[in-house]
KOLMI-213750 format. One record per residue: residue number from 1; x, y, z of N, C-alpha, C, O, CB in turn; residue in three letters. Coordinates in nm, 2 decimals, always signed. Atoms other than C-alpha are relative to their C-alpha. Glycine has a CB too. Layout:
// residues N
TIPA,pos,nxx,nyy,nzz,caxx,cayy,cazz,cxx,cyy,czz,oxx,oyy,ozz,cbxx,cbyy,cbzz,code
TIPA,NUM,X,Y,Z,X,Y,Z,X,Y,Z,X,Y,Z,X,Y,Z,ALA
...
***
This chain:
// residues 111
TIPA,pos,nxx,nyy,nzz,caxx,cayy,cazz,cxx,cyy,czz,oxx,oyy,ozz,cbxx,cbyy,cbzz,code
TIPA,1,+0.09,-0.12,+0.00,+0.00,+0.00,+0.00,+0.09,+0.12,+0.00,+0.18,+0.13,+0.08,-0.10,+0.00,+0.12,UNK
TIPA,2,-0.04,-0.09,-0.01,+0.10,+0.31,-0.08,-0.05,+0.11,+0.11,-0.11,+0.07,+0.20,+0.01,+0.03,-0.10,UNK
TIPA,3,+0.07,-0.10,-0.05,+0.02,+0.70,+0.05,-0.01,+0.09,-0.07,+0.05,+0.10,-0.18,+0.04,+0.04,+0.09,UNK
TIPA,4,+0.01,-0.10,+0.15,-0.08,+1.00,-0.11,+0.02,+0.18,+0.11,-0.04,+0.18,+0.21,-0.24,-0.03,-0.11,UNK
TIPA,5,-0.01,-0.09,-0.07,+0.00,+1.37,+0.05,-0.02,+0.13,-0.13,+0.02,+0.13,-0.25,+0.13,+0.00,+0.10,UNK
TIPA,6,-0.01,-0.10,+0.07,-0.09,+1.69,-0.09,+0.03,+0.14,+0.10,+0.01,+0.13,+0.22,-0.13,+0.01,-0.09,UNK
TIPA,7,-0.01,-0.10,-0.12,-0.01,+2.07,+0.08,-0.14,-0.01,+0.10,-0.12,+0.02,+0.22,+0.03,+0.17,-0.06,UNK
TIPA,8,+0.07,-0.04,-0.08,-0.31,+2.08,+0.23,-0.08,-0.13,+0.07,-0.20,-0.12,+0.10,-0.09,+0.11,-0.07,UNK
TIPA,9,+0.07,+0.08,-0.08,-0.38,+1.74,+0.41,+0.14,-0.03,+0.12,+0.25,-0.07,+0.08,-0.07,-0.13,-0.10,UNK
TIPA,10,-0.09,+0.02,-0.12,-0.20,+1.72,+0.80,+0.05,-0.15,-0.03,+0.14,-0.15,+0.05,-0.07,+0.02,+0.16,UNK
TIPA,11,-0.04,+0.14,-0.02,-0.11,+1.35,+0.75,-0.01,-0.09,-0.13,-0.11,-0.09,-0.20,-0.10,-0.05,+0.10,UNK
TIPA,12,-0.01,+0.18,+0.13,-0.02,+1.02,+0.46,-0.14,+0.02,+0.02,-0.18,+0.07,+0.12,+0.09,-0.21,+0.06,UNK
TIPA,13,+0.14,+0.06,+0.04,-0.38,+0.94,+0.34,+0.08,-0.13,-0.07,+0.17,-0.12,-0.15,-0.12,+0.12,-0.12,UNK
TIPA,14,+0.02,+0.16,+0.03,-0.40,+0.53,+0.30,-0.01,+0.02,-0.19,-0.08,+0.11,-0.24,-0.18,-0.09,+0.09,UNK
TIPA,15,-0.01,-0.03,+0.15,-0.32,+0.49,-0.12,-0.03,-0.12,-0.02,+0.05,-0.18,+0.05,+0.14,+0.06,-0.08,UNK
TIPA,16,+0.00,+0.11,+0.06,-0.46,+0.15,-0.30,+0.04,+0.09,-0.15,-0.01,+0.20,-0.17,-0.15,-0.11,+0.03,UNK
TIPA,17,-0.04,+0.00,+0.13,-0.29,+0.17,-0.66,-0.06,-0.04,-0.07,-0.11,-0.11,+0.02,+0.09,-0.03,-0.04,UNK
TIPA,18,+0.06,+0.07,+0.10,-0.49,+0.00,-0.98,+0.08,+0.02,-0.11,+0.04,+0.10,-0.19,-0.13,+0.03,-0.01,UNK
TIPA,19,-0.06,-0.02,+0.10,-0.23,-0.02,-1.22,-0.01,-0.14,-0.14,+0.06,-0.12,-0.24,+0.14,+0.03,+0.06,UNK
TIPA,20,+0.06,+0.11,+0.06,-0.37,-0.37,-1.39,-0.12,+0.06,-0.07,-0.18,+0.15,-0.02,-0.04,-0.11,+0.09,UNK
TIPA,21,+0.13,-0.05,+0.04,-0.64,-0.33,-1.66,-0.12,-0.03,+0.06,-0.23,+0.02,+0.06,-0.03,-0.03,-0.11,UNK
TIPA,22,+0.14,+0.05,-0.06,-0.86,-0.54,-1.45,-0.01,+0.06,+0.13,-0.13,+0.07,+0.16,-0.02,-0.16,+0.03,UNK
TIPA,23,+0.05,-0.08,-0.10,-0.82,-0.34,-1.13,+0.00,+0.13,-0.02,+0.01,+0.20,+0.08,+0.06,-0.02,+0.10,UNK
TIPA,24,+0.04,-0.13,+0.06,-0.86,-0.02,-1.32,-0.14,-0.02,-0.03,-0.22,+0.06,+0.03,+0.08,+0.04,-0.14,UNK
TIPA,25,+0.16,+0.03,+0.03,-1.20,-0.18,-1.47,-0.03,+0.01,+0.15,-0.05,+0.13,+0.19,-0.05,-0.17,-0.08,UNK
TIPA,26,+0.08,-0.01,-0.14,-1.32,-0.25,-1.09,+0.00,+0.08,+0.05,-0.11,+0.10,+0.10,+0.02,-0.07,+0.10,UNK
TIPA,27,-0.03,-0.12,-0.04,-1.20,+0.05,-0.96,-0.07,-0.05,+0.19,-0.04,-0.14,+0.26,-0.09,+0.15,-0.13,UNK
TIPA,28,+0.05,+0.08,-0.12,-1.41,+0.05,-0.63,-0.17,-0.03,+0.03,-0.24,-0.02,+0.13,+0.05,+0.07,+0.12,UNK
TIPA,29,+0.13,+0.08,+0.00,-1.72,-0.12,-0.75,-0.03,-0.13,+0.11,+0.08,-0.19,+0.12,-0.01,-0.06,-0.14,UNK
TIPA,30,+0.08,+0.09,-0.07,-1.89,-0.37,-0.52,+0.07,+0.09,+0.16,+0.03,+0.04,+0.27,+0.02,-0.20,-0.05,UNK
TIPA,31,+0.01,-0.05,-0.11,-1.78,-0.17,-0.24,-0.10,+0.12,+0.10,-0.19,+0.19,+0.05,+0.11,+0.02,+0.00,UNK
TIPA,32,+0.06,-0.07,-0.10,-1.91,+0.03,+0.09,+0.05,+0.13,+0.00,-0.02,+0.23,+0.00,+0.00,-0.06,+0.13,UNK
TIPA,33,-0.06,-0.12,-0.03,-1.66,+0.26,+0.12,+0.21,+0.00,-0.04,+0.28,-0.11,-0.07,-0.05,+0.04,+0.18,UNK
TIPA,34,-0.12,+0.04,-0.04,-1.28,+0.32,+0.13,+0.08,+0.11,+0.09,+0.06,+0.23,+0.10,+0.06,-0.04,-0.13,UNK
TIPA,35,-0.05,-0.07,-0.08,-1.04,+0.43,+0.35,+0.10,+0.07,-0.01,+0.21,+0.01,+0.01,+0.02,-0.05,+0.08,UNK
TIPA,36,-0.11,-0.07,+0.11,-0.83,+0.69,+0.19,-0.05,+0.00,-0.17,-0.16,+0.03,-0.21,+0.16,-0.09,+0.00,UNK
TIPA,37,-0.01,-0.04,+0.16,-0.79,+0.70,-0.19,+0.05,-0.11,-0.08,+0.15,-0.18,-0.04,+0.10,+0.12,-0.02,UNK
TIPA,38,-0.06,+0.08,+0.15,-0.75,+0.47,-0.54,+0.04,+0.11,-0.04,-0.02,+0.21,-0.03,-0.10,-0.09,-0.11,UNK
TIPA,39,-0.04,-0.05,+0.13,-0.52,+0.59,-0.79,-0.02,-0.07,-0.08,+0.03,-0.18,-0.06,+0.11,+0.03,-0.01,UNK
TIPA,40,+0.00,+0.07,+0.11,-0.63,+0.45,-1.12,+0.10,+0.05,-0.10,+0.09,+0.17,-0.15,-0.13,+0.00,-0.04,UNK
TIPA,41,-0.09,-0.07,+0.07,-0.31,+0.48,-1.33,+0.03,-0.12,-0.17,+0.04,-0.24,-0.16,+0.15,+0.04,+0.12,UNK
TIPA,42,+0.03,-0.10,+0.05,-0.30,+0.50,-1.61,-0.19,+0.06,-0.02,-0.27,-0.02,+0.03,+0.07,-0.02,-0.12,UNK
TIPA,43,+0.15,+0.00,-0.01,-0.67,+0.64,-1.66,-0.02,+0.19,-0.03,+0.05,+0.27,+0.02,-0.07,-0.07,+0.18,UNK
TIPA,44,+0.02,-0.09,+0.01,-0.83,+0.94,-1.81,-0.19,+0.04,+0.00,-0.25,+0.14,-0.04,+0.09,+0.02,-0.09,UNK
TIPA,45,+0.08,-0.01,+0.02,-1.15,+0.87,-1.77,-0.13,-0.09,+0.09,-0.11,-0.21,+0.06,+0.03,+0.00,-0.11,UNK
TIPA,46,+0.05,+0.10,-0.10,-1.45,+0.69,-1.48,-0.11,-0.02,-0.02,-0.16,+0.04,-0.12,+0.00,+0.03,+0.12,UNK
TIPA,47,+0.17,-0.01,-0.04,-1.80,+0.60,-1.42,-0.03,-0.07,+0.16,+0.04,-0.13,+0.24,-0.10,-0.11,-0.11,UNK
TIPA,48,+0.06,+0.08,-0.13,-1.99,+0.49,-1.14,-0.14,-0.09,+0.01,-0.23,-0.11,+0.10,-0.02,+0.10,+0.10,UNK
TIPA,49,+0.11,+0.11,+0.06,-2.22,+0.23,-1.33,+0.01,-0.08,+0.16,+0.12,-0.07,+0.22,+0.06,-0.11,-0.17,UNK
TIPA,50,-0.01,+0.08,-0.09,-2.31,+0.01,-1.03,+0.07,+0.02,+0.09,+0.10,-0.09,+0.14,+0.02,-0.10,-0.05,UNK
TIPA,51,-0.07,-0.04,-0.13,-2.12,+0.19,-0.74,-0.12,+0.02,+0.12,-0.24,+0.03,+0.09,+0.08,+0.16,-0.03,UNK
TIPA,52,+0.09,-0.03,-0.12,-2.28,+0.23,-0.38,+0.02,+0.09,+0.07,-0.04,+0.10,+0.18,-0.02,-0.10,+0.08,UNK
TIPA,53,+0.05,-0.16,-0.08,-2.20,+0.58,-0.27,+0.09,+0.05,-0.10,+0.17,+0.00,-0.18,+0.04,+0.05,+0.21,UNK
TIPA,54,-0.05,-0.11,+0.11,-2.10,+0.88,-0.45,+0.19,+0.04,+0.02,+0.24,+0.02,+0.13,-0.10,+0.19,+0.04,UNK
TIPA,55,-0.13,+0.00,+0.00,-1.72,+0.95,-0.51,+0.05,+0.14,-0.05,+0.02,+0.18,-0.17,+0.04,-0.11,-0.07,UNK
TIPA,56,-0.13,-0.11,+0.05,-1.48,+1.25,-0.55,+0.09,-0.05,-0.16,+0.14,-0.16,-0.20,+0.15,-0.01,+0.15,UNK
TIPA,57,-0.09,+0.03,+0.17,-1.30,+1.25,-0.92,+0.14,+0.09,+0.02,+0.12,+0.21,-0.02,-0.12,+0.06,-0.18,UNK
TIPA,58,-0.06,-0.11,+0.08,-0.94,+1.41,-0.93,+0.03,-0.02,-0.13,+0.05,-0.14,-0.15,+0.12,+0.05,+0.05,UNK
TIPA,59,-0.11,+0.04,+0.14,-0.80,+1.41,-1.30,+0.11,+0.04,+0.03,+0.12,+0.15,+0.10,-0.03,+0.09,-0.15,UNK
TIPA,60,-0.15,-0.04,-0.04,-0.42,+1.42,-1.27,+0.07,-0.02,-0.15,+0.05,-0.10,-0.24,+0.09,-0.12,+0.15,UNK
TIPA,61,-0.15,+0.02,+0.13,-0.12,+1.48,-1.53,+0.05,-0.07,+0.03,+0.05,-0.10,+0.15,+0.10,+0.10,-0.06,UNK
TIPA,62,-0.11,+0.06,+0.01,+0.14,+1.30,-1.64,+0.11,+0.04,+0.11,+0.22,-0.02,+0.12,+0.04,+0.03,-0.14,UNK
TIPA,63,-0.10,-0.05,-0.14,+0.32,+1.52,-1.27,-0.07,-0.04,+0.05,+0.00,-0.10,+0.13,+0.04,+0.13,+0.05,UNK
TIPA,64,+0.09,+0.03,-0.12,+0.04,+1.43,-1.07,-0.08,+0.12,+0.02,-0.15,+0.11,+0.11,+0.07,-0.04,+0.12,UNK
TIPA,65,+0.07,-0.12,-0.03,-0.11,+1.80,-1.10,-0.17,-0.04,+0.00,-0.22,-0.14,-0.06,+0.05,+0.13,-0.12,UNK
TIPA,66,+0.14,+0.00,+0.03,-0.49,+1.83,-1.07,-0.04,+0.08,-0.09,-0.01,+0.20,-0.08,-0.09,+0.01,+0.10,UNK
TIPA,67,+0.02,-0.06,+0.11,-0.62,+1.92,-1.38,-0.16,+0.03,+0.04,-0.16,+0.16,+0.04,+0.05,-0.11,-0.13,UNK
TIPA,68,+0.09,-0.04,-0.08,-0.99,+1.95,-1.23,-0.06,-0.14,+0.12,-0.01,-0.25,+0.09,-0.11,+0.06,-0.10,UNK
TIPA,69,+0.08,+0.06,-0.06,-1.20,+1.74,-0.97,-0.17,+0.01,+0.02,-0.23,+0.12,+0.03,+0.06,+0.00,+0.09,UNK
TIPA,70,+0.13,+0.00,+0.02,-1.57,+1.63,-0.98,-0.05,-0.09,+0.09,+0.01,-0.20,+0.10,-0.04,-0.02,-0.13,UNK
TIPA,71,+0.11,+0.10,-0.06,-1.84,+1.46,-0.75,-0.05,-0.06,-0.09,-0.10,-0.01,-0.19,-0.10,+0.05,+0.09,UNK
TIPA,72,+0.11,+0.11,+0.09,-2.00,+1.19,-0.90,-0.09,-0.10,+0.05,-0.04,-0.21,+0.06,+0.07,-0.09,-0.08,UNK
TIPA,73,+0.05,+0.08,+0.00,-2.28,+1.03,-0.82,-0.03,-0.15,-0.02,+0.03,-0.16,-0.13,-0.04,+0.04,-0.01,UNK
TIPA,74,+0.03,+0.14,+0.02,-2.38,+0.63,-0.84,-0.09,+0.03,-0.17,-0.17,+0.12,-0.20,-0.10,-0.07,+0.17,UNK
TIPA,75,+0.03,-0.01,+0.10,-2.46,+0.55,-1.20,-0.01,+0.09,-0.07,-0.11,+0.12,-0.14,-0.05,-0.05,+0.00,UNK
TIPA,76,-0.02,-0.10,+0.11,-2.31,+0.80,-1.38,+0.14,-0.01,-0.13,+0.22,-0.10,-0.09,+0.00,+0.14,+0.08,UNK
TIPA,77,-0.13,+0.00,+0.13,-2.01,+0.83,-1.70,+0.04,+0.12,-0.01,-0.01,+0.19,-0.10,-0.05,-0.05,-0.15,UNK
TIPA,78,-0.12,-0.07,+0.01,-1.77,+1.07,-1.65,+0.09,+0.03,-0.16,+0.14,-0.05,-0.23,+0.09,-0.08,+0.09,UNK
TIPA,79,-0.05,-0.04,+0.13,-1.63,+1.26,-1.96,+0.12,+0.00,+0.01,+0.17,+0.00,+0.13,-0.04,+0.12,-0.05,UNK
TIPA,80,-0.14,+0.04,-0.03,-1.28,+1.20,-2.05,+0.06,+0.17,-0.02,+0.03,+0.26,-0.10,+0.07,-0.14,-0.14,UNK
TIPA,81,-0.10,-0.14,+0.03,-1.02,+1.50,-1.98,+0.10,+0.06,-0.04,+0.17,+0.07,+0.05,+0.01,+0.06,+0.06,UNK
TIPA,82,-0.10,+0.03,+0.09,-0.79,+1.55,-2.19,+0.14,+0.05,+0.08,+0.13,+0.12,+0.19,-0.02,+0.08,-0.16,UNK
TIPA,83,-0.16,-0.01,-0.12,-0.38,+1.58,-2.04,-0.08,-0.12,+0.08,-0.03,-0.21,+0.03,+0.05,+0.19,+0.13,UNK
TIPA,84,+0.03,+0.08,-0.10,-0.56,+1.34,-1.77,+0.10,-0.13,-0.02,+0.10,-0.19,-0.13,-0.15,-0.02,+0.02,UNK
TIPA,85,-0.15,+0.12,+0.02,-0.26,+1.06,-1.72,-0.06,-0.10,+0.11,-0.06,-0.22,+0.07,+0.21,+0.07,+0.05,UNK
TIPA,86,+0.04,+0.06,-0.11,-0.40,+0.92,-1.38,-0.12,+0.06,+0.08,-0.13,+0.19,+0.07,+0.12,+0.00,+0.08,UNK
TIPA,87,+0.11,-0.03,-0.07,-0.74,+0.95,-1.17,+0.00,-0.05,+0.15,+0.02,-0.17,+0.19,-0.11,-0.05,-0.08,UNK
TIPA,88,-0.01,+0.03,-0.14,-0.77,+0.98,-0.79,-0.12,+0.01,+0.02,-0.19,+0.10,-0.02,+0.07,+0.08,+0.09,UNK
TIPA,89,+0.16,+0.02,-0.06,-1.11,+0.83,-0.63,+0.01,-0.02,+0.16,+0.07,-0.10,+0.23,-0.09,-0.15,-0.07,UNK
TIPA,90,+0.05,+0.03,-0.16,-1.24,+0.88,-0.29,-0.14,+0.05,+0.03,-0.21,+0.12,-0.05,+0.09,+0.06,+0.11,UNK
TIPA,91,+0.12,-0.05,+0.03,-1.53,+0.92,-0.11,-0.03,+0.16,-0.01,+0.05,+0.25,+0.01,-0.07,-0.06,+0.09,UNK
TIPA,92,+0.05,-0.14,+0.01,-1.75,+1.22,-0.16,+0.00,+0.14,+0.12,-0.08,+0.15,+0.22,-0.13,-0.03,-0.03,UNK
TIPA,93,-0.05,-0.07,-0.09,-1.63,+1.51,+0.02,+0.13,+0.02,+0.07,+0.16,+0.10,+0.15,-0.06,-0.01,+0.06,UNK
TIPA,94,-0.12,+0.01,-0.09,-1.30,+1.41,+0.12,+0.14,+0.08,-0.06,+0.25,+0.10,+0.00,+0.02,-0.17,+0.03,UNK
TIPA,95,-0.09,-0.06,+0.05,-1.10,+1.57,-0.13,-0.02,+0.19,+0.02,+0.06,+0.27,-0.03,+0.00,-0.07,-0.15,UNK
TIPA,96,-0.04,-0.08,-0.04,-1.19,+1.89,-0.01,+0.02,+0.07,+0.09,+0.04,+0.19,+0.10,-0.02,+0.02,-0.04,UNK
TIPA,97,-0.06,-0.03,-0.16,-1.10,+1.87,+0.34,+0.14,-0.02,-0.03,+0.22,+0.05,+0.03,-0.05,-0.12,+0.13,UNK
TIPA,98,-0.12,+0.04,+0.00,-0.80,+1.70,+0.22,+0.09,+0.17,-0.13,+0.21,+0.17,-0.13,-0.01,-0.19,-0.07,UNK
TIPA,99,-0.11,-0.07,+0.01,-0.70,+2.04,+0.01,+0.00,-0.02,-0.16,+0.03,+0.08,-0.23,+0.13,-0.05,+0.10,UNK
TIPA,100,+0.02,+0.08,+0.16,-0.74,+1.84,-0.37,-0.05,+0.08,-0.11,-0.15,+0.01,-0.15,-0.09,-0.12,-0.01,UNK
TIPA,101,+0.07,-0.07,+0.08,-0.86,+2.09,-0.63,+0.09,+0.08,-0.08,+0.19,+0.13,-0.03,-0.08,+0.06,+0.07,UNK
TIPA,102,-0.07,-0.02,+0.11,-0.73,+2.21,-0.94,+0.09,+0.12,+0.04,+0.07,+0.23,+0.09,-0.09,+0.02,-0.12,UNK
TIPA,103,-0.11,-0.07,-0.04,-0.40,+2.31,-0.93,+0.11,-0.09,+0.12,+0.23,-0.10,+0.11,-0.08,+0.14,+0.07,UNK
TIPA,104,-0.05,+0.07,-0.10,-0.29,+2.12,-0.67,+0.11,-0.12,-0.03,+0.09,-0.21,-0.12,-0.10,-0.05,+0.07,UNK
TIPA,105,-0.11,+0.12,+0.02,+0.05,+1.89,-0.63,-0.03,-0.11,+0.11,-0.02,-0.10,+0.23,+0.16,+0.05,+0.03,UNK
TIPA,106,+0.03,+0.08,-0.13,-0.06,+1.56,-0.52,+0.14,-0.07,-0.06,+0.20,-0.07,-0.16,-0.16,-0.09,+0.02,UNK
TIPA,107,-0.13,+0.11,+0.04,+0.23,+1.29,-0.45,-0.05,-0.11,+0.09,-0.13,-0.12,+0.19,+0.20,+0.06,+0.06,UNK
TIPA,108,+0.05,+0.12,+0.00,+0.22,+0.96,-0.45,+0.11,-0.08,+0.06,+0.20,-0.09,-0.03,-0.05,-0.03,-0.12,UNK
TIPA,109,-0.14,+0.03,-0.12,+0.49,+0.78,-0.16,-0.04,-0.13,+0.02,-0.14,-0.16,+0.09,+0.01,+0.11,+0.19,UNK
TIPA,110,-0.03,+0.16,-0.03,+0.56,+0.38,-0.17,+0.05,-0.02,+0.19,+0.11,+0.05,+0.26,+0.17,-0.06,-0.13,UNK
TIPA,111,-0.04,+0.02,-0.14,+0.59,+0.24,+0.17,+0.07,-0.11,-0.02,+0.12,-0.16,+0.08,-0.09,-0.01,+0.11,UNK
***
């Protein structure tokens, strides 16, 4: 497991990676919740066909910058954004306590 920090969160946020096509496809379908953040990498693009609570979208470049972030409700298709190299999911609301919003340097720290 990785971690993910940006300036504006006090502490490592928990990082699951999806760098497989098939844990890019699942992303975090059949789940409740998660604790921290998926990076789907590469990825420019999401839905939440068959998800069970609403999710935070960042789009990230090829640096990890946020290019924008979006709430997304349960069964919906996300437009693809172009530069987008990698996508950060969590739940709804948490990216902007954590500070996440366009413009922003997130990094991404192997444990």
């Amino acid at each position: 497991m990785a971690t993910l920090t940006t300036p504006g969160i006090p502490a490592p946020v928990p990082l699951e990676v999806a760098v497989s096509a098939h844990a890019r496809r699942r992303g975090l379908l059949g789940r409740d919740g998660i604790d921290g953040a998926l990076l789907l990498s590469p990825a420019g693009a999401v839905h939440t066909l068959g998800m069970r609570f609403a999710i935070d979208v960042a789009y990230l470049d090829r640096k990890y910058r946020v290019l924008a972030v979006r709430t997304m409700k349960p069964g919906r298709v996300g437009r693809p954004r172009p530069r987008s190299r990698h996508i950060l999911e969590a739940e709804a609301g948490t990216m902007e306590r954590w500070g996440v919003r366009r413009g922003a340097q997130v990094t991404v720290h192997d444990r």
